[in-house]
PDB file of N, CA, C and O in Angstrom:
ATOM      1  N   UNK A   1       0.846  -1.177   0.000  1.00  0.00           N
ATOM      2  CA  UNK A   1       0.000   0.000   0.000  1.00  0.00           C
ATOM      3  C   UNK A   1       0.884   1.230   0.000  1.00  0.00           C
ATOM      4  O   UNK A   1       1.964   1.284   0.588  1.00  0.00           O
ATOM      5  N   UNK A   2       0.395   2.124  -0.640  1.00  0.00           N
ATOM      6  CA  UNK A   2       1.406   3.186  -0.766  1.00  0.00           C
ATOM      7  C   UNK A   2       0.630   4.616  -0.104  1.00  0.00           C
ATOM      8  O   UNK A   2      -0.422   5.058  -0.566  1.00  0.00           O
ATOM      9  N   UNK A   3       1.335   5.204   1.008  1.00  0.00           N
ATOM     10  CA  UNK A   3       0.414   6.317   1.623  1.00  0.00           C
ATOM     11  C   UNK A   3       0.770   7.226   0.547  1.00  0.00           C
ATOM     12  O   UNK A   3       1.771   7.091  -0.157  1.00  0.00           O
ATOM     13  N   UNK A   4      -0.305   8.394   0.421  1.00  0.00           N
ATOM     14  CA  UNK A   4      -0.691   9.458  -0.040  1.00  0.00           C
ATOM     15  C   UNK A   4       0.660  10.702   0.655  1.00  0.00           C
ATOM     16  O   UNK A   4       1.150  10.496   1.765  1.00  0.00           O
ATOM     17  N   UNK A   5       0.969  11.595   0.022  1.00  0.00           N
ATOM     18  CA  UNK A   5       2.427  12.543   0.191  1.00  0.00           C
ATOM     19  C   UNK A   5       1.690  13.739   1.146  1.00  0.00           C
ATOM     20  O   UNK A   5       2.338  14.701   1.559  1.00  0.00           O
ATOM     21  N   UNK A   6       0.259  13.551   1.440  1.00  0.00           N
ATOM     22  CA  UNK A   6       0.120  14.749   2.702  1.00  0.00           C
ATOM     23  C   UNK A   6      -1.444  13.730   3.307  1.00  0.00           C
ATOM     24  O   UNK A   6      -2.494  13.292   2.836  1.00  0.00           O
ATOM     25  N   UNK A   7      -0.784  13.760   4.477  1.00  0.00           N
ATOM     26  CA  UNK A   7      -1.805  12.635   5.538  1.00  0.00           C
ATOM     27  C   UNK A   7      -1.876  13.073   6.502  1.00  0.00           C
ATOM     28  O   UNK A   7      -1.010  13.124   7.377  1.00  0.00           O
ATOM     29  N   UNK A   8      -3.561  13.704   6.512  1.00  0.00           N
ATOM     30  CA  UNK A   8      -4.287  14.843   7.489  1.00  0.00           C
ATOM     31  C   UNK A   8      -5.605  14.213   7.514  1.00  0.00           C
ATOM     32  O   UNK A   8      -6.027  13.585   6.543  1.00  0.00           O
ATOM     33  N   UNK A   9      -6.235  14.353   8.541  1.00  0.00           N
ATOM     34  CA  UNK A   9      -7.136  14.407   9.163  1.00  0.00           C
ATOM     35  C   UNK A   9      -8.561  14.231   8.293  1.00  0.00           C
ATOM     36  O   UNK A   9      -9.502  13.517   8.640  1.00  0.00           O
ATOM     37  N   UNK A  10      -8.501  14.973   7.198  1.00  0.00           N
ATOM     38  CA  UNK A  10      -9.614  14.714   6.214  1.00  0.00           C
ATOM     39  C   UNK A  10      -9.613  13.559   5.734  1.00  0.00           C
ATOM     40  O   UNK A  10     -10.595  13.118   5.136  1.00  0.00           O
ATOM     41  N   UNK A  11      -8.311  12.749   5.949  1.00  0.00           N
ATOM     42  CA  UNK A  11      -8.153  11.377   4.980  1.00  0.00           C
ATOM     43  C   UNK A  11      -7.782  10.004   5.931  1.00  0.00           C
ATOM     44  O   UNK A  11      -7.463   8.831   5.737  1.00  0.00           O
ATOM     45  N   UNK A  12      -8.028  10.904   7.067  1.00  0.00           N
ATOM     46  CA  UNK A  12      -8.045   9.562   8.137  1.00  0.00           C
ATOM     47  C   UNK A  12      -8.619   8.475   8.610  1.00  0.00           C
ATOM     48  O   UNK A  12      -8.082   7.478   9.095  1.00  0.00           O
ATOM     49  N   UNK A  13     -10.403   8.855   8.349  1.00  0.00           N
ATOM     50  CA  UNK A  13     -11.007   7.765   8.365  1.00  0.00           C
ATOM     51  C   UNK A  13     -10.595   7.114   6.477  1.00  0.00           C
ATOM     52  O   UNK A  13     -10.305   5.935   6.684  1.00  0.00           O
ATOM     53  N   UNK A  14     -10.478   7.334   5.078  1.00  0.00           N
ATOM     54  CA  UNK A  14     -10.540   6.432   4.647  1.00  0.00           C
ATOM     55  C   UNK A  14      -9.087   6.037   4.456  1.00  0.00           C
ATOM     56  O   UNK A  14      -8.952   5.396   3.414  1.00  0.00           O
ATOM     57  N   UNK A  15      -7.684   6.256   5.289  1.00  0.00           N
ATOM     58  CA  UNK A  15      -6.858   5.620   5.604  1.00  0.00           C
ATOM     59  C   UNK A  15      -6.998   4.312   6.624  1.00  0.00           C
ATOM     60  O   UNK A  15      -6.421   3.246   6.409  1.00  0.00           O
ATOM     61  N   UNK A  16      -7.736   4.531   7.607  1.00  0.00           N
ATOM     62  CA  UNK A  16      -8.128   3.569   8.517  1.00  0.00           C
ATOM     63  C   UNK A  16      -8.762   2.727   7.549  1.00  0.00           C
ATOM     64  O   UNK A  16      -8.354   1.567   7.614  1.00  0.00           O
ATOM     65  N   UNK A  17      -9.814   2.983   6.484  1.00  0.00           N
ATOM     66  CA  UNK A  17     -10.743   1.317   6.536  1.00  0.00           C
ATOM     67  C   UNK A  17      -9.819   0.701   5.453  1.00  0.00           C
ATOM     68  O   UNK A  17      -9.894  -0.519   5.310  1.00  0.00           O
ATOM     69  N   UNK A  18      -8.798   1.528   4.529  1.00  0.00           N
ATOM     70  CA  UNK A  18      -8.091   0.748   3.600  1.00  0.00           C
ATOM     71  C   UNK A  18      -6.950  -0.079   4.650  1.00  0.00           C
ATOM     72  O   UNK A  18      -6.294  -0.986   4.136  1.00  0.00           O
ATOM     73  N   UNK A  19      -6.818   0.118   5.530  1.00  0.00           N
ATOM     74  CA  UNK A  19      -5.815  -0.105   6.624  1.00  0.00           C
ATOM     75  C   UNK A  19      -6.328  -1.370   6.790  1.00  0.00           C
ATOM     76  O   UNK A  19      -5.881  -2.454   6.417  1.00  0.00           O
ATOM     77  N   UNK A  20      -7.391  -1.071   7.436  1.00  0.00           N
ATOM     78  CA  UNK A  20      -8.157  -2.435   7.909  1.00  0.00           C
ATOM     79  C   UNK A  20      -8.706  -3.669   6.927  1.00  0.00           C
ATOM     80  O   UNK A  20      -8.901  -4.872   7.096  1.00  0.00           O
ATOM     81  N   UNK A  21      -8.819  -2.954   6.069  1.00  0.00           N
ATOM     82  CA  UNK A  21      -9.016  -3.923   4.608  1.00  0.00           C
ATOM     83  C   UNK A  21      -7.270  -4.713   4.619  1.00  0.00           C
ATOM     84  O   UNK A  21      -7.233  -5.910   4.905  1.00  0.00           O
ATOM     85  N   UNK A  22      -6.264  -4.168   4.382  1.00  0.00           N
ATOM     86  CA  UNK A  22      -5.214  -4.886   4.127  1.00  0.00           C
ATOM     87  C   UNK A  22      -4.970  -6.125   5.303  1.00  0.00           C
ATOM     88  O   UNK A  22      -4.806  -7.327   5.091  1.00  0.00           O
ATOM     89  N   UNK A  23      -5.012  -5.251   6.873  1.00  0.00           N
ATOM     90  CA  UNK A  23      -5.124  -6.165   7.950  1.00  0.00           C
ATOM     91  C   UNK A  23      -6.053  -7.514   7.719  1.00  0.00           C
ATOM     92  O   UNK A  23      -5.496  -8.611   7.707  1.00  0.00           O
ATOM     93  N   UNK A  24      -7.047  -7.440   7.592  1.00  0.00           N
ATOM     94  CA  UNK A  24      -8.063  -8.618   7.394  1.00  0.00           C
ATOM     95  C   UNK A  24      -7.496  -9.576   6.107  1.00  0.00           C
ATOM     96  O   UNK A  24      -7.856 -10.731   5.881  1.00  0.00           O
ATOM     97  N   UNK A  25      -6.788  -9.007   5.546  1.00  0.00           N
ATOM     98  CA  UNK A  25      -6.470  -9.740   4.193  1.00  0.00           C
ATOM     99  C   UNK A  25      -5.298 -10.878   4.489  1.00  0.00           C
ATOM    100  O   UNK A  25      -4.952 -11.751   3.693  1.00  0.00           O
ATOM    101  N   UNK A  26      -4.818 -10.682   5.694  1.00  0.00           N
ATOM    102  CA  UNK A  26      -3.937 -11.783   6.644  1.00  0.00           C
ATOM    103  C   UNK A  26      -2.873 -11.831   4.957  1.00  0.00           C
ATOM    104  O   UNK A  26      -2.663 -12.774   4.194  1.00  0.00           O
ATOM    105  N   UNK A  27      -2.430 -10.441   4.908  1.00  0.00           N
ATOM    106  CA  UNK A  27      -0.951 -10.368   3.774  1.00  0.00           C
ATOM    107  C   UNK A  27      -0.526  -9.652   4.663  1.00  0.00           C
ATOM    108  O   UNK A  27      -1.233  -8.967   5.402  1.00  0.00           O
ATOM    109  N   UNK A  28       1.248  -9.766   4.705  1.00  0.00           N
ATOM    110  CA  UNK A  28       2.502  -9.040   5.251  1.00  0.00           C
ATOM    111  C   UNK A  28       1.819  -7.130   4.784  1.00  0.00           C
ATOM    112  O   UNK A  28       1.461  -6.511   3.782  1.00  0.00           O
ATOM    113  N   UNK A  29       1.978  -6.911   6.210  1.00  0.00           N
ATOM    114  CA  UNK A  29       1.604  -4.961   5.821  1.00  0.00           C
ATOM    115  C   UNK A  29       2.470  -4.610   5.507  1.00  0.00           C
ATOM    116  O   UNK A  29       3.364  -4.745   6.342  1.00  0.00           O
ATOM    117  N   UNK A  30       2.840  -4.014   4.329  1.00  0.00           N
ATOM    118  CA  UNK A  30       3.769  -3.370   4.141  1.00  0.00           C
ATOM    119  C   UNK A  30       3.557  -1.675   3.374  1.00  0.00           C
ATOM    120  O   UNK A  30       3.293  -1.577   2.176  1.00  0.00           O
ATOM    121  N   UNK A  31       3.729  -0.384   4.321  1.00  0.00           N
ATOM    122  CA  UNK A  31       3.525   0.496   3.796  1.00  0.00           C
ATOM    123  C   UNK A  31       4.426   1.302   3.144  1.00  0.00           C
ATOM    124  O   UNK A  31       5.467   1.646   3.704  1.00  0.00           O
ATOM    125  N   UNK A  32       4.062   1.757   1.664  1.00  0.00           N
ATOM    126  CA  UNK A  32       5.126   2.541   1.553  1.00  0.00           C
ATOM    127  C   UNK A  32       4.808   3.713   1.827  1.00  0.00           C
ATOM    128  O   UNK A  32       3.626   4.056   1.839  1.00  0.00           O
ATOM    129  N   UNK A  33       5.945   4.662   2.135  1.00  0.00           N
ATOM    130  CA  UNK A  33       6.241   5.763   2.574  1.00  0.00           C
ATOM    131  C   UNK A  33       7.056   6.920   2.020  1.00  0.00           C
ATOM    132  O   UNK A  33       7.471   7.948   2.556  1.00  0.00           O
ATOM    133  N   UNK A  34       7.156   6.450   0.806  1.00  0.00           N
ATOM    134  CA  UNK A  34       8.271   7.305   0.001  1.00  0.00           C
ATOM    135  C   UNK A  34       7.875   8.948  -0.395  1.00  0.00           C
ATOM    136  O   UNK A  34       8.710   9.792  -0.723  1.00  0.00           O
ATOM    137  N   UNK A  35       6.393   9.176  -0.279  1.00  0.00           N
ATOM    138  CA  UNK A  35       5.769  10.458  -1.175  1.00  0.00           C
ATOM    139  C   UNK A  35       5.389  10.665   0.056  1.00  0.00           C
ATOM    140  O   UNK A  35       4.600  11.567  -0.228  1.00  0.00           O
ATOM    141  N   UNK A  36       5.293  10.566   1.281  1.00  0.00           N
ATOM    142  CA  UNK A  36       4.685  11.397   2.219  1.00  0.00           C
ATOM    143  C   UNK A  36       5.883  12.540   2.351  1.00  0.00           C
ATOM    144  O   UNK A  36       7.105  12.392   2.396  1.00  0.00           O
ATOM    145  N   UNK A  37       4.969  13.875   2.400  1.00  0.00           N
ATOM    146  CA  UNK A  37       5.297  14.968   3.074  1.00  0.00           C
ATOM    147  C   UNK A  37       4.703  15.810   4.218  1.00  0.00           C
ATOM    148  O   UNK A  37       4.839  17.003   4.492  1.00  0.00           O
ATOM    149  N   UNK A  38       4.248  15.166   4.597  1.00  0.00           N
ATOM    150  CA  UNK A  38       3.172  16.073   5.368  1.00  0.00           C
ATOM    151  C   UNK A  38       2.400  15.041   6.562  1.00  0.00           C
ATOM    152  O   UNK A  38       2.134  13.894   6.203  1.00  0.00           O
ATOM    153  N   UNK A  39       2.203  15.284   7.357  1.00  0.00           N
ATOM    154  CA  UNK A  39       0.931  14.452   8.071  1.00  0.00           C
ATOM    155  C   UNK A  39       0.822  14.934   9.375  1.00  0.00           C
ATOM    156  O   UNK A  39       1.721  15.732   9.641  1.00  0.00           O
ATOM    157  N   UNK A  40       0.041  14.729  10.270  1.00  0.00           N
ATOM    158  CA  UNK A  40      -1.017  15.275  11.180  1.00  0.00           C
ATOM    159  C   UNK A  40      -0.994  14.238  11.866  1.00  0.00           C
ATOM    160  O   UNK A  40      -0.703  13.109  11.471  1.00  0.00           O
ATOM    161  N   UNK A  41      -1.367  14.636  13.167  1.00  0.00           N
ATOM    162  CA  UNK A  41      -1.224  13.791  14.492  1.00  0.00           C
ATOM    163  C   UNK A  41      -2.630  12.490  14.117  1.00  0.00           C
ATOM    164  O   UNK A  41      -2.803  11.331  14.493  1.00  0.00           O
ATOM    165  N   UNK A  42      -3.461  13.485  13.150  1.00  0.00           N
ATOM    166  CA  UNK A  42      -4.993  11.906  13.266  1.00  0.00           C
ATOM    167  C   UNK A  42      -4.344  11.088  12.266  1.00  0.00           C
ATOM    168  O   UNK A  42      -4.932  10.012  12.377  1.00  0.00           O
ATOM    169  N   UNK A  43      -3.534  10.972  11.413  1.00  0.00           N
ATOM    170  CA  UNK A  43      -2.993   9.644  10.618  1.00  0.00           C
ATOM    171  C   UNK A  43      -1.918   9.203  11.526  1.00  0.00           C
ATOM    172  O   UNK A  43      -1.715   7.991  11.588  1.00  0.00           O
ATOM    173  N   UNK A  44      -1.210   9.987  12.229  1.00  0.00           N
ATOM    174  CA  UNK A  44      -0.123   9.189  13.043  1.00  0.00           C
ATOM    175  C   UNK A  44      -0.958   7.708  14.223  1.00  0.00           C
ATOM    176  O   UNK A  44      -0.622   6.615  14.680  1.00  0.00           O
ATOM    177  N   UNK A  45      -1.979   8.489  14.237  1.00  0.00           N
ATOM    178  CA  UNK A  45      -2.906   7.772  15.282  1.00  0.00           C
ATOM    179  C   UNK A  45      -2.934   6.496  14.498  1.00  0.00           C
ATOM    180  O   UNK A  45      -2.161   5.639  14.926  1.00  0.00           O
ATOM    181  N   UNK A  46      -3.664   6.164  13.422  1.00  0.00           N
ATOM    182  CA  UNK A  46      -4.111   5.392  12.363  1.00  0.00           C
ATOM    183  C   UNK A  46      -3.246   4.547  12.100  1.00  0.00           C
ATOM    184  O   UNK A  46      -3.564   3.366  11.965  1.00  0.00           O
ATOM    185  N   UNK A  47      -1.667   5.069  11.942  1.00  0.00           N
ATOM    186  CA  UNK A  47      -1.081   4.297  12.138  1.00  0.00           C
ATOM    187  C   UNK A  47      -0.309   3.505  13.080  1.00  0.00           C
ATOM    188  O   UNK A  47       0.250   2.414  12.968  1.00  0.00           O
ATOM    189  N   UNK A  48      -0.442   4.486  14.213  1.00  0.00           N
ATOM    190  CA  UNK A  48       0.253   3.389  15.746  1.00  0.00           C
ATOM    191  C   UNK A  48      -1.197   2.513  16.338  1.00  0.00           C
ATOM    192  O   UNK A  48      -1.117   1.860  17.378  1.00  0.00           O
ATOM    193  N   UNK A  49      -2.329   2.583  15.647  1.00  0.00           N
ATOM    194  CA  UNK A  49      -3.457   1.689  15.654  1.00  0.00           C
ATOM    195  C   UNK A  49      -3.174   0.595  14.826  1.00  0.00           C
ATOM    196  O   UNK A  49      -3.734  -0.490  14.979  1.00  0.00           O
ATOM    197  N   UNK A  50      -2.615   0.743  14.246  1.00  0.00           N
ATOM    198  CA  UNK A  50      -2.393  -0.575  12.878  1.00  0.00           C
ATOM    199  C   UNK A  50      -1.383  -1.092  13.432  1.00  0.00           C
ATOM    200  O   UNK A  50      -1.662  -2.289  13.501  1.00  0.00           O
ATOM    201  N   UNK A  51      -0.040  -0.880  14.019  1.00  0.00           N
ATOM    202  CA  UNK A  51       1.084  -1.034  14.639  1.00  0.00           C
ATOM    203  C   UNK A  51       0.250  -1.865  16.039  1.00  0.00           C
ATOM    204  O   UNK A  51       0.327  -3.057  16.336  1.00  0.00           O
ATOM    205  N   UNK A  52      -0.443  -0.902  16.646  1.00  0.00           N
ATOM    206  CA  UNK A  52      -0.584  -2.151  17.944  1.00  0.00           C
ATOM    207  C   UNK A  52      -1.311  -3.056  17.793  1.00  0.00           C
ATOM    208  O   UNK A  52      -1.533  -3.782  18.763  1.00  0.00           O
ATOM    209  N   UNK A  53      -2.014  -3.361  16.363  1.00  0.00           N
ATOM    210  CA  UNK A  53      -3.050  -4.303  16.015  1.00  0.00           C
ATOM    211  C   UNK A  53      -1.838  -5.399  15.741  1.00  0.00           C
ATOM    212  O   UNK A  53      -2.010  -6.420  16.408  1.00  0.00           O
ATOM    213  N   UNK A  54      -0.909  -5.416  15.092  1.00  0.00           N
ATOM    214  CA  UNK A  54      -0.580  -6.015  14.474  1.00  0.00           C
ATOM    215  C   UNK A  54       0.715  -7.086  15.915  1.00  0.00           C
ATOM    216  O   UNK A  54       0.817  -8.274  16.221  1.00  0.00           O
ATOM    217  N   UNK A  55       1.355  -5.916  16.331  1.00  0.00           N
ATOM    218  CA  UNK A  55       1.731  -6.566  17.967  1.00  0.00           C
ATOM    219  C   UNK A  55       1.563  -7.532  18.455  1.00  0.00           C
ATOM    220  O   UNK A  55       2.237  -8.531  18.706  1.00  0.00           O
ATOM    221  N   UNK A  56       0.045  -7.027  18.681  1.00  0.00           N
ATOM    222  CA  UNK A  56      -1.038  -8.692  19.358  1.00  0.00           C
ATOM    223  C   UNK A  56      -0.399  -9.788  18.783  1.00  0.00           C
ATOM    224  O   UNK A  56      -0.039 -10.613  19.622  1.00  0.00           O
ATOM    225  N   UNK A  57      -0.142 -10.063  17.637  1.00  0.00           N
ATOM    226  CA  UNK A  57      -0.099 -11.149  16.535  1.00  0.00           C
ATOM    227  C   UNK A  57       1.729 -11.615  16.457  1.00  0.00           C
ATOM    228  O   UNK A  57       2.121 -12.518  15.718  1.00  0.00           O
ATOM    229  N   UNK A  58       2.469 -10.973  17.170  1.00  0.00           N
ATOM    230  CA  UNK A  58       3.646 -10.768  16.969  1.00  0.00           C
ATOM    231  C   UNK A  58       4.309  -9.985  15.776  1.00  0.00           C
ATOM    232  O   UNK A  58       5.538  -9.922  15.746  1.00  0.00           O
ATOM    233  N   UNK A  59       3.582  -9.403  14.820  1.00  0.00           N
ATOM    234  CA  UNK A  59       3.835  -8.409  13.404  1.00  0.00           C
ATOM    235  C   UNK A  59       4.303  -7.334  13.295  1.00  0.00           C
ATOM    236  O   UNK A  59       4.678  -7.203  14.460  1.00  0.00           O
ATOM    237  N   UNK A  60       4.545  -6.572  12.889  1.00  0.00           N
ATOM    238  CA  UNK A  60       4.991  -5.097  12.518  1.00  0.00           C
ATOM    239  C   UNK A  60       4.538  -4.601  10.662  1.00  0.00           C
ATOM    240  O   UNK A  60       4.695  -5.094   9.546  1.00  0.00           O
ATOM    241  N   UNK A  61       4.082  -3.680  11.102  1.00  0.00           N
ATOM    242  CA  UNK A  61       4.532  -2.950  10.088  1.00  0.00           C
ATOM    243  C   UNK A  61       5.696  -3.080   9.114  1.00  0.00           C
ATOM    244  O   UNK A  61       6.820  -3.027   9.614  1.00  0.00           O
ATOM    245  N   UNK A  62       5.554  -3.303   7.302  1.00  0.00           N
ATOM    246  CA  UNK A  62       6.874  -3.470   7.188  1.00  0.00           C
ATOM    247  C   UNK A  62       6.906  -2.166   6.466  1.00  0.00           C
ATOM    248  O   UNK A  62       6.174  -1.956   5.499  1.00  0.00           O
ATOM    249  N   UNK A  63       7.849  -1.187   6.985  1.00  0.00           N
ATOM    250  CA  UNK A  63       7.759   0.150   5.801  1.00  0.00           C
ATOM    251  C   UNK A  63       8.629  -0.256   4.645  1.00  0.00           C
ATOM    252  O   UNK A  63       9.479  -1.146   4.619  1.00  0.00           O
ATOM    253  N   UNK A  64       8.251   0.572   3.690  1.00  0.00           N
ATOM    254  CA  UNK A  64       9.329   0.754   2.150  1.00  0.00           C
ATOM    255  C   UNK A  64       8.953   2.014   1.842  1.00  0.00           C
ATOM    256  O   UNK A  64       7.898   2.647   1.867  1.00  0.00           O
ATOM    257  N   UNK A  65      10.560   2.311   1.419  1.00  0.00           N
ATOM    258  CA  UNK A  65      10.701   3.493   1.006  1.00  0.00           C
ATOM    259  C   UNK A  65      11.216   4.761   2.675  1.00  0.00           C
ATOM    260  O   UNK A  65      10.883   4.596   3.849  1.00  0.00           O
ATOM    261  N   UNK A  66      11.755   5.469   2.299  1.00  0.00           N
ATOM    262  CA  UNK A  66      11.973   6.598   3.225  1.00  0.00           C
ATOM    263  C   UNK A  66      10.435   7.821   3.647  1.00  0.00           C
ATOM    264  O   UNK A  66       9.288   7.873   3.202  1.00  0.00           O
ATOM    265  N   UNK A  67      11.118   8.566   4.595  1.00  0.00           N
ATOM    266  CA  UNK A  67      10.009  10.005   4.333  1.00  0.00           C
ATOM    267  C   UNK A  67      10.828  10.524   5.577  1.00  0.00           C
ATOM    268  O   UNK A  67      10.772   9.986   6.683  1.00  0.00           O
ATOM    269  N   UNK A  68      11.463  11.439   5.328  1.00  0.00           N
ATOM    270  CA  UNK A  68      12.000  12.487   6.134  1.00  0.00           C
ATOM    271  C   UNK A  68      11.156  13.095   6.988  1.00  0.00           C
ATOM    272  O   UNK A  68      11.231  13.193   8.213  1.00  0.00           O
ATOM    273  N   UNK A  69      10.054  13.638   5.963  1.00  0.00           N
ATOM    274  CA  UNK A  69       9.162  14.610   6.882  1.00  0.00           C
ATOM    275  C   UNK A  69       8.614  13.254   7.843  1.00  0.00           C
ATOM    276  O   UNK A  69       8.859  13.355   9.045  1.00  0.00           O
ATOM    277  N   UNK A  70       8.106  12.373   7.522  1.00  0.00           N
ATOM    278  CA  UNK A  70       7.443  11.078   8.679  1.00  0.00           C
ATOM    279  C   UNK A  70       8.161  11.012   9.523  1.00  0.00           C
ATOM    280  O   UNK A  70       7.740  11.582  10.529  1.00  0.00           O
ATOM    281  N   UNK A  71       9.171  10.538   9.630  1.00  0.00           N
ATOM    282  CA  UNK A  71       9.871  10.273  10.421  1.00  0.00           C
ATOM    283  C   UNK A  71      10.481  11.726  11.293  1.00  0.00           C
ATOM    284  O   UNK A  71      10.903  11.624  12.445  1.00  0.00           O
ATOM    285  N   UNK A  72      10.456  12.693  10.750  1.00  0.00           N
ATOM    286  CA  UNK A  72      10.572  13.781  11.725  1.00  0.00           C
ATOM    287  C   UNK A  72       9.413  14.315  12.587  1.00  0.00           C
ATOM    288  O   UNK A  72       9.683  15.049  13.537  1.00  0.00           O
ATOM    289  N   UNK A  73       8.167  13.994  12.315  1.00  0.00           N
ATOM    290  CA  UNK A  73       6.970  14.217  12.876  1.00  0.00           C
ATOM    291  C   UNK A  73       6.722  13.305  13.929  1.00  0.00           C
ATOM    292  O   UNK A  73       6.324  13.602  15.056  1.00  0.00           O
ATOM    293  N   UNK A  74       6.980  12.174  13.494  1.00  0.00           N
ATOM    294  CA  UNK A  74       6.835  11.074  14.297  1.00  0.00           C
ATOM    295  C   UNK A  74       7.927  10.970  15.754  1.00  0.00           C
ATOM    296  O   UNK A  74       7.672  10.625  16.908  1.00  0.00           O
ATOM    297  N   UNK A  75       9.340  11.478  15.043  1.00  0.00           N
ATOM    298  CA  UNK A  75       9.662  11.547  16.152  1.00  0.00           C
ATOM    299  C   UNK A  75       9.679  13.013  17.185  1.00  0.00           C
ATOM    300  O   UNK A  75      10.072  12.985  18.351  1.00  0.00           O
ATOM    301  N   UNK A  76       9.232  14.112  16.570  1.00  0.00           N
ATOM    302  CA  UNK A  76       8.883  14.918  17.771  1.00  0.00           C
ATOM    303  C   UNK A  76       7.967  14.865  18.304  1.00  0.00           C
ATOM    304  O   UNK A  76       7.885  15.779  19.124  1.00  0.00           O
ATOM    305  N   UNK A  77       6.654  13.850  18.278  1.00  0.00           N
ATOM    306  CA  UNK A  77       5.523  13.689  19.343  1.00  0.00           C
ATOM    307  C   UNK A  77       5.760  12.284  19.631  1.00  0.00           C
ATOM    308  O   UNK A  77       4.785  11.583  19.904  1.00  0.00           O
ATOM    309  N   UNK A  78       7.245  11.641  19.600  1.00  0.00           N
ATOM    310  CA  UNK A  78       7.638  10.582  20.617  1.00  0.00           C
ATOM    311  C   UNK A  78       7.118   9.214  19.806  1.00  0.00           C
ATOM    312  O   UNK A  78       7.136   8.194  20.495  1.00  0.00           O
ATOM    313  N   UNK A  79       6.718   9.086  18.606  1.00  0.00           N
ATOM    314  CA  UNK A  79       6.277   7.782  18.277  1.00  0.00           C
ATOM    315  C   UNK A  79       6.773   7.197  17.239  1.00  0.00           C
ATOM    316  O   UNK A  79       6.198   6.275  16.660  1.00  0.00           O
ATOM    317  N   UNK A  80       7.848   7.655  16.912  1.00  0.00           N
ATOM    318  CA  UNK A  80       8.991   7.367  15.804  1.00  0.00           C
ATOM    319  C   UNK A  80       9.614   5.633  16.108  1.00  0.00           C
ATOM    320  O   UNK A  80       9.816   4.791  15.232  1.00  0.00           O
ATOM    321  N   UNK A  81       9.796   5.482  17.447  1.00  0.00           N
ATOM    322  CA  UNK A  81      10.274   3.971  17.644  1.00  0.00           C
ATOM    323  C   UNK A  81       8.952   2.703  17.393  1.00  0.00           C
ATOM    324  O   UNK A  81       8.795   1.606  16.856  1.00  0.00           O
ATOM    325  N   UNK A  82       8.253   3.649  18.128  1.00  0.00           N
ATOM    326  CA  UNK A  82       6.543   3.017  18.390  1.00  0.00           C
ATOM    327  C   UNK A  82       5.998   2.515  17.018  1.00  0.00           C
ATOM    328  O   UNK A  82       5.188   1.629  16.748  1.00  0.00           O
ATOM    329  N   UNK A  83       6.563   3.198  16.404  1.00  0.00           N
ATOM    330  CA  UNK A  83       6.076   2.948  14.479  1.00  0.00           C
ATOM    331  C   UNK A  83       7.297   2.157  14.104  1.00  0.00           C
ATOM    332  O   UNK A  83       7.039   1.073  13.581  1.00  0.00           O
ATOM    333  N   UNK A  84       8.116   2.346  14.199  1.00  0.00           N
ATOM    334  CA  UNK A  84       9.582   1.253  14.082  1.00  0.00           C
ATOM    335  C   UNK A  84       9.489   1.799  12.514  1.00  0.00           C
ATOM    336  O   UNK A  84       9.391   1.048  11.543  1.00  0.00           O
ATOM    337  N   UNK A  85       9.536   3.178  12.456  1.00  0.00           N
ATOM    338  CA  UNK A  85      10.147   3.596  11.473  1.00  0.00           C
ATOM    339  C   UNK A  85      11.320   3.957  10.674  1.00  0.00           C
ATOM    340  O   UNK A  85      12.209   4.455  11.365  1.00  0.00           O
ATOM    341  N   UNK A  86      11.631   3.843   9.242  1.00  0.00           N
ATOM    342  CA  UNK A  86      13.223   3.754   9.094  1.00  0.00           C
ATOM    343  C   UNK A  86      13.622   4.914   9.144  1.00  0.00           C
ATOM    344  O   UNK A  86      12.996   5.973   9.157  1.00  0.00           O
ATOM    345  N   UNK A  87      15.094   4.616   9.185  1.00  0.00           N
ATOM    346  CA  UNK A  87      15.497   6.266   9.505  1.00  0.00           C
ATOM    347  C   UNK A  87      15.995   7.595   8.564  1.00  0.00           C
ATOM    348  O   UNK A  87      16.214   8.682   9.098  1.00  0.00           O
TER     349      UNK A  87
END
């Protein structure tokens, strides 16, 4: 699955049900991350929801691709490890 390059709040619920569509599909998650620039604390949510879903199960998230801006967002509201995002 490939996220969208600005991930805000308007696109959070239909990030969640495509989320949950892949989850149910019992395939390896793997998001890419290469075009995000941008995102907002309600997709960060969306995704440390998908992250602790996947926990339960022993899984992770597998990212592909980089995102500077992600990973800088993520880690100034502390959830950069929590997402086991690359660096």
């Amino acid at each position: 699955m490939k996220l969208a390059s600005k991930l805000h709040i308007s696109e959070a619920e239909a990030l969640s049900k495509s989320l949950i569509e892949l989850l149910s599909s019992e395939q390896e998650v793997c998001i890419d991350i290469s075009e995000v620039s941008d995102a907002d604390t309600a997709s960060l949510q969306v995704l440390c929801s998908l992250q602790k879903s996947l926990s339960l199960t022993d899984s992770a998230i597998t990212w592909q691709g980089e995102s500077e801006s992600l990973s800088n967002i993520a880690n100034q509201i502390g959830i950069k490890e929590f997402l086991k995002l690359p660096n």
